[in-house]
N, C-alpha and C positions, 0 to 999 in steps of 0.2 A: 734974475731968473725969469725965463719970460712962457706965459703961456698961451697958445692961440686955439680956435677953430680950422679956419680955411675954408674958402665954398668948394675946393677940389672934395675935400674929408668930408663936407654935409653934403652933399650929392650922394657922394657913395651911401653913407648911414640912411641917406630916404631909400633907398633903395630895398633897404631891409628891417627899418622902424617900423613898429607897431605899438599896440597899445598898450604893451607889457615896457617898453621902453625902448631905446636906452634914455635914462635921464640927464645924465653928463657924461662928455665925453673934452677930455682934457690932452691936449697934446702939452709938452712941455720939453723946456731946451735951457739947457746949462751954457753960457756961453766960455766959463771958465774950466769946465770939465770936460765939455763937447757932449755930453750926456744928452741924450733925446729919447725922450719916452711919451707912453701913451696910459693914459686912464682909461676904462671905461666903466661909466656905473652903473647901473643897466636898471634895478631895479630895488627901491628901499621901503617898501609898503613893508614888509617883516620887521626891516631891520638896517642897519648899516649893511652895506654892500660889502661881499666877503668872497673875496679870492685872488690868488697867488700872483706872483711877479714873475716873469720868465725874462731870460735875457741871450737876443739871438739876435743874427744879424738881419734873420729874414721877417721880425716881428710887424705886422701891418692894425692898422686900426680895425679893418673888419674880421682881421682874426682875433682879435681880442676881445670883440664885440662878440660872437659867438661864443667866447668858452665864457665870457660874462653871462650870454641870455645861459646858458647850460648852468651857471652857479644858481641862477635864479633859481630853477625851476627845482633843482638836486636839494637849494635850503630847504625851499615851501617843502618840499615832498618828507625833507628830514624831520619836519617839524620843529624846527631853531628858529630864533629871529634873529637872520639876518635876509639880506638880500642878496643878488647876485652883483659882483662886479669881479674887473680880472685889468690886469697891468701889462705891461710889457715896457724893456728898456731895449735899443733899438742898438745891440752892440752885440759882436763876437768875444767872450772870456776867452776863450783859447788862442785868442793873439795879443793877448794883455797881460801885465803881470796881476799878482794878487792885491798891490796896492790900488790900481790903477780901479780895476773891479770896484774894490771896495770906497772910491772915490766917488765913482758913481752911484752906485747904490747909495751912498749918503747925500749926494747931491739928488737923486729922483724921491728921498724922503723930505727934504727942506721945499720942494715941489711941493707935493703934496700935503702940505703942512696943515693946510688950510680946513683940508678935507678928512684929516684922518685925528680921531678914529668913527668921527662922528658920522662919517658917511663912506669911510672905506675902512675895510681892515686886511689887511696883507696877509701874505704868508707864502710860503715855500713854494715854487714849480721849477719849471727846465734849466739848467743851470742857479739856481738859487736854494741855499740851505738853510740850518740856524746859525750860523755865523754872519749871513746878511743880514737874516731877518732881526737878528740882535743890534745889528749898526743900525738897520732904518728905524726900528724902536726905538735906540737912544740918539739917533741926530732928529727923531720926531720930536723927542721930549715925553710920549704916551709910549707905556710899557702894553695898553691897549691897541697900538695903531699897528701891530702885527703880531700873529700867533705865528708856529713852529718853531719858537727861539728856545736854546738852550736850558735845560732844566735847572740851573744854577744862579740864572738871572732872577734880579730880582725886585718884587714890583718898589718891598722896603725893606730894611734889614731883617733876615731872618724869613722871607715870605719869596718862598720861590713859585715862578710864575708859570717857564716854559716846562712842556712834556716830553720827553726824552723820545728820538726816531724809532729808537730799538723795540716801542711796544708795535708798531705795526697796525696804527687803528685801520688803517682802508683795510687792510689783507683780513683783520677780522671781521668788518663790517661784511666782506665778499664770501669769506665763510659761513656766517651767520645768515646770511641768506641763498646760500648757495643751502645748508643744512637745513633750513625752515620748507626751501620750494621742492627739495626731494619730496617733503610729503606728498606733494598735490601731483608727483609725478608716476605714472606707471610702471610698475617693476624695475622701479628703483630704490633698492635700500643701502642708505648710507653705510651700516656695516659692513657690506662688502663691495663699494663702489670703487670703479677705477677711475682714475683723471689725468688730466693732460694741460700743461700750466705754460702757458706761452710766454717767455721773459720771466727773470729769475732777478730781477734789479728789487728797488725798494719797495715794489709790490708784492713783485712773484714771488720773491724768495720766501715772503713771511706769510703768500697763501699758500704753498707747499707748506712750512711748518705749522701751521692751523691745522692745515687738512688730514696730516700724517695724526695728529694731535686727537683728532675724532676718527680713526683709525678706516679715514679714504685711504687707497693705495695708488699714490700718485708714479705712473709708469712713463708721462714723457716731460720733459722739460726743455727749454730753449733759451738761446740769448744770442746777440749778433753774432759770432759766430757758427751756429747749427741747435739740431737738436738729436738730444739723447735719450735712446728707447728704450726700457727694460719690461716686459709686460708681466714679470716678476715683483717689479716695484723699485723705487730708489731710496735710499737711504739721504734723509734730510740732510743729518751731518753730515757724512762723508761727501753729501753733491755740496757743501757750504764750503768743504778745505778744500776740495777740488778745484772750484770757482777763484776759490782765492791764493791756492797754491798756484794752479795756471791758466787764470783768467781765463777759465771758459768750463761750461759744464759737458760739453763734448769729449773732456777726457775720464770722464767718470765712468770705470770701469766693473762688473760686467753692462757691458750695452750698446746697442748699434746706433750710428751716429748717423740722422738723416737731413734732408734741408727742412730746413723753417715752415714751407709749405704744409709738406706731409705730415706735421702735428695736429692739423686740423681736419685730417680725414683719418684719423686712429679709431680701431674701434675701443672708444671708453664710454663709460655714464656720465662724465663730468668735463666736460670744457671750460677753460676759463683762461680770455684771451687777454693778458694784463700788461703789454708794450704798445702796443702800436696799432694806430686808426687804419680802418677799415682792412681789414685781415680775412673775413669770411665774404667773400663776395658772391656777385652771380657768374663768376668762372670755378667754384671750386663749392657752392653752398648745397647742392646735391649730392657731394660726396663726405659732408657734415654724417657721422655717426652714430654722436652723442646725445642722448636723449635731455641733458640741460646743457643750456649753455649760460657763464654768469660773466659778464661784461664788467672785471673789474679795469680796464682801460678805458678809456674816454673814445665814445664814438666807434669803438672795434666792429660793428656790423651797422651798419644803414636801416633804417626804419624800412624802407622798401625788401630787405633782405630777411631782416629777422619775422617779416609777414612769410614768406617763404619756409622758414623754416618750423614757424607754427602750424602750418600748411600741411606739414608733413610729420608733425605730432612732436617736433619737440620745443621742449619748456624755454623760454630765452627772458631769463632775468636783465632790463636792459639797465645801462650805467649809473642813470642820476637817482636810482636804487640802491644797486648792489654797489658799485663803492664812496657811496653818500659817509662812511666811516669814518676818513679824514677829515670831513667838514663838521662833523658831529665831537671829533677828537679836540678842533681847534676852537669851536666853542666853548667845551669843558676847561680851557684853557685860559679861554677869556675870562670865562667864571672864578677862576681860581682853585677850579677842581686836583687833585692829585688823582696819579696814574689811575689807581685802583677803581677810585669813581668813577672817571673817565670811559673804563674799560666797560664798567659796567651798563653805563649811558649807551657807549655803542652796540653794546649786545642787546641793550632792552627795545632799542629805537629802530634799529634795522629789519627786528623780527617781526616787531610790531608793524612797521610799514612795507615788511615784506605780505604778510597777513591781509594786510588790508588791500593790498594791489591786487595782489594773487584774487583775493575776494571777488571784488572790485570786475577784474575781466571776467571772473568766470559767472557772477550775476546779470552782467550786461552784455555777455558774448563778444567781448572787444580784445583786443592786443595788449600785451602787460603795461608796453610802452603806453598804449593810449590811456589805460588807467591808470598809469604814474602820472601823466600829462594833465590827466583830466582832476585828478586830486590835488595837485600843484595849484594848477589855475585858482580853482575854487576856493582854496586856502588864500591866497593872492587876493583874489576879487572881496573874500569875509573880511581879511582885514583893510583894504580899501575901501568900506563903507563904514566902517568906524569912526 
């Protein structure tokens, strides 16, 4: 197992180091598996560095380096101790069979052996679930050195560890502060608010049943193939066997099917872009409607953009907030928390630090982003003089 730097890899990293970090950055190479991956740790003043594994063919160090500095800053802000880091295995699953996959993944945990759980702790992203995250756990040896594993795993007999997908901690995390920031918003009341939920995958789907749940009327939904308008409303279940009867929520019936674009210019109260980066930009951010907008995807509007749409009076809950849920989920997990606890950890911690941001900008007339950033930091810097 071998692992290096490179001065090609430290070139690139000065380019974007600072003093938040990154602290390690670990390439590594299986020469019996072919397996090639990347570490980065970025930041462990809280805590062990905490975040997910992805495995794509297009995986780079400074992309990993970045949703690293984004764990950092999403823990500090959650209030957890941990710190930021984030992985990647440098391979295409969809031209591999299942064994082969799983080859790998245990070969990039024997990797990182050294390091985990004591300064990394894993867990689920893009192609990766709890079926890996359960092999990297047990070729680590530490039922610690990855959260999102199967609920049945177990740390010892009879003491189950992991928390089942099916509770949807981001989606409520993204609810819970989507329902906290209505407050502070203008003639908007959650009782009879409309919404419009971009991607219906392991996000969306379970912020549409939150939202239905605290009786918002969600009217658009979307997924790679289009999206579906009813300004009547959608029926949660029926858009779930639609989805799953014919992969797509475009055939969810009564509703007019439009492209992906045009979800973001609907007139509703609620927006909440939960697929894919950078979706509202400056070719379409003035014809934004929605008086909130809550960023449960990673990076879905640019800091230069969502200044824009504050500009013009609407509320933008930005990401390492609003779906800070999952991170707050897989701590509970680490703990040894059950669902119930858990659930309740994410509902307390989200409102709470939705409160305090919201606060936060409107005492010092700043950006939410900039007060999520700015209480990050400072939480960072408190416990690096300790």
């Amino acid at each position: 197992m071998n692992s290096s730097g490179g001065n090609e890899m430290n070139v690139k990293i000065e380019a974007f180091a600072d003093e938040w970090g990154p602290e390690k950055i670990l390439q590594v190479y299986d020469p019996k598996t072919g397996m090639r991956g990347v570490l980065v740790i970025d930041n462990t003043a809280l805590g062990p560095g905490k975040g997910g594994i992805r495995m794509l063919p297009t995986v780079t160090t400074e992309e990993v380096f970045r949703l690293a500095r984004t764990m950092t800053w999403k823990c500090a802000l959650a209030k957890i101790p941990f710190g930021g880091a984030k992985s990647g295995i440098i391979a295409d699953p969809k031209q591999m069979s299942k064994e082969k996959k799983m080859d790998l993944i245990r070969a990039f945990s024997r990797a990182l052996k050294r390091v985990c759980p004591s300064l990394y702790v894993a867990a689920p992203d893009i192609n990766t679930g709890e079926t890996e995250m359960a092999a990297f756990a047990q070729e680590n040896g530490s039922m610690k050195s990855a959260t999102g594993k199967p609920a049945h795993l177990c740390v010892k007999p009879g003491v189950k560890c992991g928390i089942p997908h099916e509770y949807g901690s981001t989606a409520l995390g993204v609810v819970q502060a989507a329902f906290t920031a209505a407050n502070y918003v203008t003639d908007l009341n959650v009782d009879n608010a409309t919404a419009a939920v971009e991607g219906f995958g392991n996000v969306g789907s379970f912020v549409v049943e939150y939202l239905t749940q605290i009786d918002v009327k969600v009217v658009a939904v979307s997924d790679s193939k289009g999206c579906i308008y009813n300004p009547d409303g959608l029926d949660y279940e029926k858009l779930l066997d639609v989805k799953t009867e014919t992969g797509s929520v475009i055939n969810y019936r009564p509703g007019k099917v439009l492209e992906n674009r045009e979800l973001f210019e609907l007139p509703v109260d609620i927006l909440v872009p939960a697929a894919l980066p950078d979706v509202i930009t400056k070719e379409n951010v003035e014809r934004v409607k929605a008086k909130l907008v809550v960023e449960a995807a990673n990076l879905p509007v640019r800091p230069e953009i969502e200044k824009v749409l504050a500009d013009r009076g609407v509320f933008v809950v930005p990401d390492i907030l609003a779906n800070a849920g999952g991170v707050i989920s897989s701590y509970a997990e680490y703990r040894g928390y059950n669902p119930k606890r858990m659930l309740e950890l994410v509902q307390r911690k989200i409102r709470q630090n939705t409160v305090k941001v919201i606060e936060t900008a409107l005492n010092k007339n700043i950006e939410l982003r900039d007060a999520a950033m700015n209480i990050a930091k400072e939480r960072i810097t408190k416990a690096n003089k300790r």
